[in-house]
Every structure is written in C-alpha cells, then in structure tokens.
N, C-alpha and C positions, 0 to 999 in steps of 0.2 A: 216207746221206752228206749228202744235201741238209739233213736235219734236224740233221744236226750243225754244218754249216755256219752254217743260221739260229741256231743256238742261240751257238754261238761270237761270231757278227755282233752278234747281240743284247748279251752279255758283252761284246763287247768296245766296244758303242757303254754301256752302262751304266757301265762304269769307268769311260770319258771324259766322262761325265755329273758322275760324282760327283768326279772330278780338279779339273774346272770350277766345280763350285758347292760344292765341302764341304771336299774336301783339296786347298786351293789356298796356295800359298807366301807364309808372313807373315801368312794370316789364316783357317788352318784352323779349321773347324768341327768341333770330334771329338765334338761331343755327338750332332750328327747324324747320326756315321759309321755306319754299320751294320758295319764291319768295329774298330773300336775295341779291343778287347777280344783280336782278332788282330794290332794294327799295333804294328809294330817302334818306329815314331820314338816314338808314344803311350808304352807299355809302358817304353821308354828317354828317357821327356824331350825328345827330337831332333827333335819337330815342326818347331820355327823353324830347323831348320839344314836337313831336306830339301823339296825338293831343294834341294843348294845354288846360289848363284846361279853362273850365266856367268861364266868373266873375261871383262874386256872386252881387245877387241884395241886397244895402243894407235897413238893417232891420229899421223900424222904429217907436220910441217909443214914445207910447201916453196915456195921462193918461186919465181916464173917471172914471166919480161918477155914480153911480146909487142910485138914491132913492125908496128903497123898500118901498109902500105906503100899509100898511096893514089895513082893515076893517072888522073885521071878520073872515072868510076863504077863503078872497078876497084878490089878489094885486091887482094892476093898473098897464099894460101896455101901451108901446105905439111902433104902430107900425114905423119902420123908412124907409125912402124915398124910389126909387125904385132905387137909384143909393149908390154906396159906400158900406159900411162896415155894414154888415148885413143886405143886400138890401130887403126890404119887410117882414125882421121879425120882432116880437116883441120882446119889452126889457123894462125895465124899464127907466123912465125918466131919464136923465141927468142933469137935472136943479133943486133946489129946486122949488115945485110947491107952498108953503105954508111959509108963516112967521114963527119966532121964536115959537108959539103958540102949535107945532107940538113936540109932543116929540122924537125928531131925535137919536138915537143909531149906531154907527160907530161900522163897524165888519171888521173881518180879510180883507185885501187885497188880491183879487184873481191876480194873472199874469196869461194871456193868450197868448199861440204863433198863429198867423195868418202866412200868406206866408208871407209873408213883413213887417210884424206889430208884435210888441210884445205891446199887450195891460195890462197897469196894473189899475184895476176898486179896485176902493175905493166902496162898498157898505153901506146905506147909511140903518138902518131898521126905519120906521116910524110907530107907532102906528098913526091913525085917529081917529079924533071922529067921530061920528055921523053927524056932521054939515060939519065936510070938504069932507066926503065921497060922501055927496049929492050934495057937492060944484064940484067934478070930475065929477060925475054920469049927472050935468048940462050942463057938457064941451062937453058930448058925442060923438061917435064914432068919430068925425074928427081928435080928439088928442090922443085918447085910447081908452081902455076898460077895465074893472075886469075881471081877470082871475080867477075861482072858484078852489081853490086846491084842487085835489084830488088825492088819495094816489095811483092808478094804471096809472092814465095818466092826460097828461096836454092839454088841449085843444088847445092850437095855437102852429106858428110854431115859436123857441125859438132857438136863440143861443145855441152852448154846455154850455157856463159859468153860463147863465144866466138858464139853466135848472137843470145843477149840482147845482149852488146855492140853486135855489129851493127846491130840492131834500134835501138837506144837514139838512137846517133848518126845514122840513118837518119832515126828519130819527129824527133830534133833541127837535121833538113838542115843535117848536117856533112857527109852524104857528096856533095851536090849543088851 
C-alpha cells in the first residue's frame, strides 16, 4: 500500500509538473507532450480553448459617504452588522447624524477595490460642538462609540480605507 501510495504521489506531482511547464493554457507545448498522441484537445484541435478560461464575477460599484464626526481627538464609530461588507468592523457613519448646524467639510474621494465591489466613499470631516458630542455620547454603545486617536495604534478593528483615512489626516494634523 505504501508503494502505491508513493507511486500515485509521484504521478500525481509529475502531471502537475507538466500542467505547469508543457500543457499550460494559451501557450501549450504539445511537441514536448509525452502524452500527445493520446490528448483529446491535440487529436481534436481544442488546445487554445482548454481549459477554458474563468468567468469573471462582475464587479460592482457603490457609492458610500462617510461622516467623519470629530470632538477633540475623538471620532465616532459605528460598528456594522455581522453580515455584508465590513462585517463587524467599525467605520464611520453613513448617514448625516446632525442637522445643517454641523460644520460639514467634503475631502478627497477615496476609491477602494473589494473582490466584487469597487467602493467609492465620499468622506465627510465634521467638527462637533460640545452639545452634539454629548448628543452621540447619549446614543451610546448600541450605535457606536469614540475612537481616541492615537498616533502609534488605533484601538478597534477598521477597514483598510477607513484606517489609511485616519492615518492620513493624523500624518497631516487635521486631527489635533
């Protein structure tokens, strides 16, 4: 049994040898084949069609705001559901949380590539006063929480966009 096993192991690391360097997709080498003379696509023409290629899955594009909610050297997060797109991180809100009253500042748009998704987030920078900050701080943990910046690490767990952002306005003491 062992002997067959090696002997199998061997066959079957040999096929994937020659998969790799001989009958490889778009630029088979059948002269080199040592099975030629047995192969289907060969015998039939069908070299350049197997295997055939992947569909691809198509991409799909969505746009999201984020409202950076600053108090200090504080955001406001909120963490998102346990299903979908960023399942159980935090991020910043998507919805204005606050009336015109807010002084709202539009910044560059990030584009992000997911597997399926190319996301483009409008960020949104909000100074808060005093009175809306305690107005969030009332909503408490069930909708978010303040994230305390700090310049070696960020305490929860963050998207990449949504940490480079961070990072960025941080490197450019926006947040301080």
């Amino acid at each position: 049994a062992k002997a067959a096993a090696s002997c199998s192991r061997l066959q079957t690391e040999g096929v994937m040898d020659l998969g790799a360097n001989v009958c490889r997709r778009a630029q088979a080498d059948c002269d080199r084949c040592p099975w030629q003379a047995d192969c289907w696509a060969y015998q039939n023409d069908h070299v350049a069609q197997i295997p055939a290629p992947k569909a691809r899955t198509e991409v799909k594009t969505l746009q999201v705001d984020w409202y950076i909610y600053r108090h200090g050297n504080r955001v406001w997060l909120q963490q998102q559901p346990e299903k979908g797109i960023w399942a159980k991180l935090w991020v910043f809100p998507t919805n204005a949380l606050f009336e015109s009253d807010a002084a709202i500042n539009q910044l560059t748009r990030i584009s992000h590539r997911l597997t399926h998704r190319l996301l483009h987030i409008q960020p949104y920078w909000v100074e808060l006063t005093e009175a809306q900050a305690k107005s969030l701080e009332r909503m408490g943990n069930a909708t978010g929480q303040w994230l305390a910046i700090d310049e070696e690490r960020l305490e929860l767990a963050l998207p990449k966009p949504a940490e480079q952002l961070l990072r960025t306005l941080f490197d450019q003491n926006s947040l301080l």
